[in-house]
C-alpha angles and dihedrals in degrees: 000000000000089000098050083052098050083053087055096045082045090060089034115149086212099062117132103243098173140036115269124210126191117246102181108305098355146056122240130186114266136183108272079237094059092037091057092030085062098042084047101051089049099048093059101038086055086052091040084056114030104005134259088292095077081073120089121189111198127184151149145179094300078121120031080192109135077210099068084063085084094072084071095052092053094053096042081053089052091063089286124270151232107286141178125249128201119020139241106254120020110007090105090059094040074052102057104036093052080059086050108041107002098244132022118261132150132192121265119269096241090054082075090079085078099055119123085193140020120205106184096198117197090324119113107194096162079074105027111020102025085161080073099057098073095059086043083051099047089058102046078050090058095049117274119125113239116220124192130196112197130131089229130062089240122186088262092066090055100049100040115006121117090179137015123209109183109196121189106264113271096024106103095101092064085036098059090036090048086051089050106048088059094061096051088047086056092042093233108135139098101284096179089047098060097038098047108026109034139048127226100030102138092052098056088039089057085060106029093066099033077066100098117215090236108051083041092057099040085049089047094043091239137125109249089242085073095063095042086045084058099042089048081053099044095048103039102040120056160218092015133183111229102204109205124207128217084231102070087056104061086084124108086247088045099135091042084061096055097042084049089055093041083054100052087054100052085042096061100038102263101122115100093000124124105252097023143068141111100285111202119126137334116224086178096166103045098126102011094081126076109243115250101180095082102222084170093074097054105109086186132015130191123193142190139171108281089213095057090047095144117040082038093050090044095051092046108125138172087054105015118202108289089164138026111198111186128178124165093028158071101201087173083074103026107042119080129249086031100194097058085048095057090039084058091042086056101052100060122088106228122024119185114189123180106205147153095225137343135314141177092256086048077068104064095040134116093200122030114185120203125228161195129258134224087265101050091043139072114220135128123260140195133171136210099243107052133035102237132109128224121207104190123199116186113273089193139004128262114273118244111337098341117135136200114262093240081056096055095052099035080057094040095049081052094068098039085062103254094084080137091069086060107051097111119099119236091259084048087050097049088046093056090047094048093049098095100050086042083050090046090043113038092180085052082087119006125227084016095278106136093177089071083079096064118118088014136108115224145167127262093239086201092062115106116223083217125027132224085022107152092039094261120121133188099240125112089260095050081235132099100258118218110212121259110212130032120205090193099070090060087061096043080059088050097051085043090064094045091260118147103234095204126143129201113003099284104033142120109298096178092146089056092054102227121208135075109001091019098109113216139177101336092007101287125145107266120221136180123257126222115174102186123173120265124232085261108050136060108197113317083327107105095009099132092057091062081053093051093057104028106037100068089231098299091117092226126114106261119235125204123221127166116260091247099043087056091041079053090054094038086251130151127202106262096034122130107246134188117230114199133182140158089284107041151299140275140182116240143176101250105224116187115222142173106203080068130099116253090233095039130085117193121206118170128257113246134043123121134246101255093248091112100036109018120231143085109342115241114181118114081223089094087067110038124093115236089230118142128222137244104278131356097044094258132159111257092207092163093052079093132121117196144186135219128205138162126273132175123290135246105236110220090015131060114022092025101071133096126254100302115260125233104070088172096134092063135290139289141245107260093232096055124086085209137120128214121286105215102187 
C-alpha cells in the first residue's frame, strides 16, 4: 500500500518542481543561484555575527538515504551547529537495549520459523511491517501460539492472535516484571544463564518477585489469570520470539518497558537462542560504514532534546537561533505540542527548508529548496528490520528544477567556501562508505570492485542471523545487564494507595485509572491517549489518504472510543467531538469501537496542521506533551490524558455517512458501527 503511494507523492501535481523564496507573506519561485546566493549569504553573516552556533540543523528519517548524512558534513565543516538528540519515535528503546545488550541487533526474520512461541508486544505489523506477517504466519502455522499485548484490539490481533492480552498504556514495564516474578517464584528460569552470563540479577530478581500479582495486574488494568496465561506460556514453550513495538515505548518509562521486557527474555532463555530474542530493532551496520557526517571538522557543537524542539529552540541563548536549516523532515506535523513548535518556528529570522512537496513547515519558510526523490536519486539504504542493503540508482529524472540532495550541498558547500570537500560523486561516495565491510567481507564484492554492487540489493555478510550467540555481549561487562531500579514499581505502590501517579499537566495518570468516572478538567471523564500510525500513512506523509478511507467524509481525523465510555459521556457514534489536552485542541469523527480500551481514546498518528493546504487542521500534534522519556531523549507522545466533549455538527458531514470504506486492515464484528484501527 505505502509503495503504491510513494508512486502517487512521486507524480504529484503538487511537487515542488522550483526553489521558492519568500517576498513579504508569500513564496515565489527564484533561480537556484539566488536561492543559494541568498542561504549562503545568511549563513555566514549569522556566523560572522553571533558564531556558527546561531545556526541550528534539524533533521529526521524523512530520507533513510546513507547519502543525507552529508548535510551534516557540510554544516560540522562550517564550525559545527546547533543540532537535535534523541529522536521522536525509537530512540528509548535504542536506549535501553544498548544498556542491555550493548548495540541493537534482532534475529533475522526467517529465524522465526524455529519459535516454539511468539509474544507481538505493542507492535502491530499486520498494519506496519506486513513483510513480517508471513514469517509470523509460518510459525503459527507450525504450531506456536501467537500472543499478542496491545491495548487495542489492532488488526494484528485479529489476524493472528491466539490470544489478546490489552494492558493499560504505559504499563509494559509492571506488566513484563509481574510476569517475571512468577516465574522466579516457581523457580523456572535459566539459571545458568543469569549466573554465569549476565550482571545485576539479583537485583532485578529482588524486585521482580516482591511485585504481587495482584497489585501488577490492578496497576496494568488486567485479571490476574493474564499474567499467569503469559508466565504458562513463557515457561512451557520455548524457545519463544518476543517481538517489541516502537508504541509501548512513547511512555515516560518508555525505556523501563523495553529493558523489562529485555530482561524477561534473558530470564527465560531466549537470548542467543535460535527462535527467540528481543526483537526490536537491527541496527546491523552500525560500525561497519564508514561515517560521513565529519564529526571530525566541527570546531563547536550545540545539542537539545528533538522531542522538546520548540520551547528548547526558543530558550537558546549566547548565541540565540538566527537560521533553521531543516532537511528530512516537517517538524510543524511531527513534533508534539505543535503550537509551541510553529511559535518557535516563527520566531526565528531566516528559515531554509529542502522538501518534495509541501509541508506545514514549507509554509513557514523563506527559502524552500526543491528535491529529488528516492526514485530520481542514487543513494544506499538500509532499514531497521532486515539485513540487506539497497544501492539505488535513479529510475527517472526530477521533475522541473528539482535537484538531488548530494547537488544541493556539493553547491551549497561551494558557496560556504569547502566546495573541495564535496567533489565525489554519489557512486564515489557509496563506495567509500562501503570500503570497510568490503574490507571485512572480501566476498561482500569480488576482485575488490565495490562499485559491481550498484543498483543491486545485498546482504550485510557481518549480520548474524541470531544474535549473542556465542554468550558475549557488547556491554562494559562483557554480560547482559538486567536492569537495577525500576521507576515503575514506585508507581504500581501509588496506584495501590489510591495516588494519581501523573507527571507534567497532560501526562500519563495510569495509577489514577482515567476513564469514565475519572473527573478531569471541567469535570469531564479523562481518558489516555494513544495516537499510533495506520496501515496508509508514514508520519504526516499519506495522510490524506487515511482520511480519505476512515473519516466518512467528514475530513476530520477519526478518533476511537469504547461504546460505553461515549454512552458515559452522552455520546453517539458519528458525532463531532472535541478532543483537549494540556497542549491544544482538535476536531475529530467520534468512532465507537469495542477492541478499545474503556479509558483510552485512539486517534491516529499523522495529519498536518492546515498551513500548507488551509483547512481544518488534522494532526494529533496539537494534542501530545513534549515530555521525554526515561532514557534516549524521545518524544512520549502517548504520556498524554485527554477529554472529549461534543461540538456541533457538520450537517451533511460527520454523523450523516455510511459505515467508512477501505477494511483493509481486517473485518469487523457485525454488531459493531466501527471501522477498522490500523495502528
Amino acid at each position: 500500500m505505502k509503495a503504491r503511494l510513494q508512486l502517487e507523492r512521486h507524480r504529484s501535481r503538487d511537487r515542488l518542481k522550483t526553489p521558492l523564496v519568500r517576498r513579504g507573506d508569500v513564496l515565489v519561485e527564484a533561480s537556484w543561484e539566488a536561492a543559494l546566493d541568498l542561504v549562503a549569504d545568511r549563513l555566514l553573516r549569522a556566523r560572522e555575527r553571533s558564531g556558527s552556533l546561531a545556526v541550528v540543523h534539524y533533521w529526521f528519517s524523512g530520507s533513510m538515504g546513507l547519502l543525507k548524512d552529508l548535510y551534516q558534513r557540510l554544516f560540522n565543516l562550517f564550525g559545527g551547529v546547533t543540532e537535535p538528540r534523541g529522536s521522536l519515535c525509537w530512540s528509548a528503546g535504542l536506549a535501553a537495549q544498548e544498556a542491555d545488550f550493548g548495540r541493537v541487533l534482532s534475529h533475522d526474520p526467517r529465524d522465526l520459523a524455529a519459535a516454539a512461541a511468539v509474544f507481538i508486544w505493542g507492535r502491530n505489523p499486520v498494519d506496519t511491517n506486513p513483510h513480517l506477517v508471513p514469517f509470523v504466519e509460518e510459525a503459527r502455522a507450525a504450531g506456536a501460539p501467537v500472543v499478542v499485548i496491545d491495548p487495542v484490539r489492532t488488526a494484528t490481533v485479529r489476524r493472528l492472535a491466539d490470544r489478546h492480552i490489552a494492558p493499560r498504556p504505559g504499563t509494559d514495564a509492571v506488566l513484563a516484571l509481574a510476569v517475571a516474578g512468577e516465574l522466579l517464584r516457581r523457580g523456572v528460569y535459566d539459571r545458568e544463564f543469569c549466573e554465569e552470563q549476565a550482571a545485576g540479577f539479583e537485583d532485578y530478581a529482588r524486585a521482580a518477585a516482591g511485585l504481587r500479582l495482584d497489585a501488577a495486574a490492578r496497576a496494568c488494568g488486567v485479571v490476574a489469570a493474564d499474567i499467569l496465561f503469559l508466565a504458562d506460556i513463557l515457561q512451557t514453550r520455548r524457545p519463544a520470539a518476543l517481538l517489541i513495538g516502537y508504541g509501548l515505548q512513547r511512555h515516560r518509562r518508555g525505556g523501563e518497558a523495553v529493558r523489562a521486557i529485555d530482561a524477561l527474555a534473558a530470564l527465560t532463555g531466549n537470548v542467543g537462542r535460535s527462535g527467540g530474542g528481543a526483537n526490536y530493532a537491527n541496527r546491523h551496520s552500525q560500525g561497519l560504514l564508514r561515517d560521513l557526517s565529519g564529526e571530525e571538522f566541527a570546531r563547536a557543537r550545540r545539542f537539545f532534546p528533538m522531542p522538546a524542539l520548540g520551547r528548547e529552540m526558543a530558550a537558546l541563548r549566547d548565541p540565540g537561533v538566527e537560521v533553521f536549516f531543516c532537511d528530512r523532515a516537517n517538524p510543524a506535523a511531527t513534533a508534539p505540542n505543535a503550537q509551541e513548535v510553529v511559535r518557535a518556528l516563527r520566531g526565528v529570522g531566516f528559515k531554509v527548508v529542502v522538501e518534495i512537496r509541501p509541508t506545514d513547515t514549507t509554509a513557514l519558510a523563506d527559502v524552500v529548496l526543491p528535491a529529488a526523490d528516492f526514485l530520481e536519486d542514487e543513494d544506499l539504504y538500509h532499514c531497521s528490520w532486515h539485513t540487506y542493503f539497497t544501492w539505488a540508482t535513479p529510475a527517472v529524472r526530477p521533475p522541473g528544477l528539482a535537484w538531488p540532495e548530494t547537488r544541493i550541498i556539493r553547491e551549497l558547500a561551494s558557496r560556504l567556501g569547502f566546495g573541495e570537500e564535496f567533489t565525489r560523486t554519489p557512486e564515489e561516495w557509496i563506495a567509500y562508505a562501503l570500503e570497510p565491510l568490503a574490507a571485512r567481507c572480501p566476498g561482500l564484492a569480488p576482485g575488490g570492485d565495490i562499485t559491481r554492487l550498484r543498483g543491486t540489493f545485498f546482504p550485510n555478510p557481518a549480520a548474524p542471523a541470531v544474535p549473542w550467540s556465542d554468550g558475549r555481549f557488547a556491554t562494559p561487562s562483557g554480560r547482559f545487564e538486567f536492569g537495577r531500579e525500576w521507576g515503575c514499581l514506585e508507581d504500581v505502590r501509588s496506584a495501590a494507595l489510591g495516588r494519581s501517579t501523573s507527571g507534567p499537566a497532560g501526562t500519563d495518570a495510569w495509577g489514577a485509572e482515567p476513564g469514565p468516572g475519572e473527573a478531569g478538567p471541567g469535570d469531564r471523564p479523562v481518558f489516555h491517549l494513544v495516537t499510533p500510525r495506520t496501515r496508509w500513512n508514514l508520519h504526516s506523509q499519506f495522510f490524506e489518504e487515511a482520511l480519505r478511507r476512515l473519516s466518512r467524509g467528514s475530513g476530520l481525523p477519526p478518533a476511537y472510543l469504547h461504546p460505553r465510555a461515549a454512552a458515559g459521556l452522552g455520546l453517539e457514534d458519528g458525532e463531532t467531538v472535541v478532543l483537549r489536552t494540556a497542549q491544544g485542541e482538535l476536531k475529530a469523527l467520534l468512532v465507537t469501537d469495542d477492541g478499545v480500551r474503556e479509558d483510552t481514546v485512539l486517534l491516529h498518528a499523522g495529519g498536518d496542521l492546515g498551513l500548507a493546504r488551509g483547512g481544518e487542521p488534522t494532526s494529533a500534534n496539537l494534542l501530545t506533551p513534549d515530555t521525554l522519556t526515561d532514557i534516549g531523549l524521545q518524544a512520549a507522545y502517548y504520556d498524554c490524558t485527554c477529554t472529549v466533549s461534543r461540538t456541533e455538527r457538520r450537517p451533511g458531514r460527520a454523523g450523516t455517512a455510511g459505515p467508512a470504506t477501505g477494511r483493509a486492515a481486517g473485518p469487523t464484528a457485525p454488531h459493531r458501527r466501527t471501522v477498522s484501527r490500523p495502528g
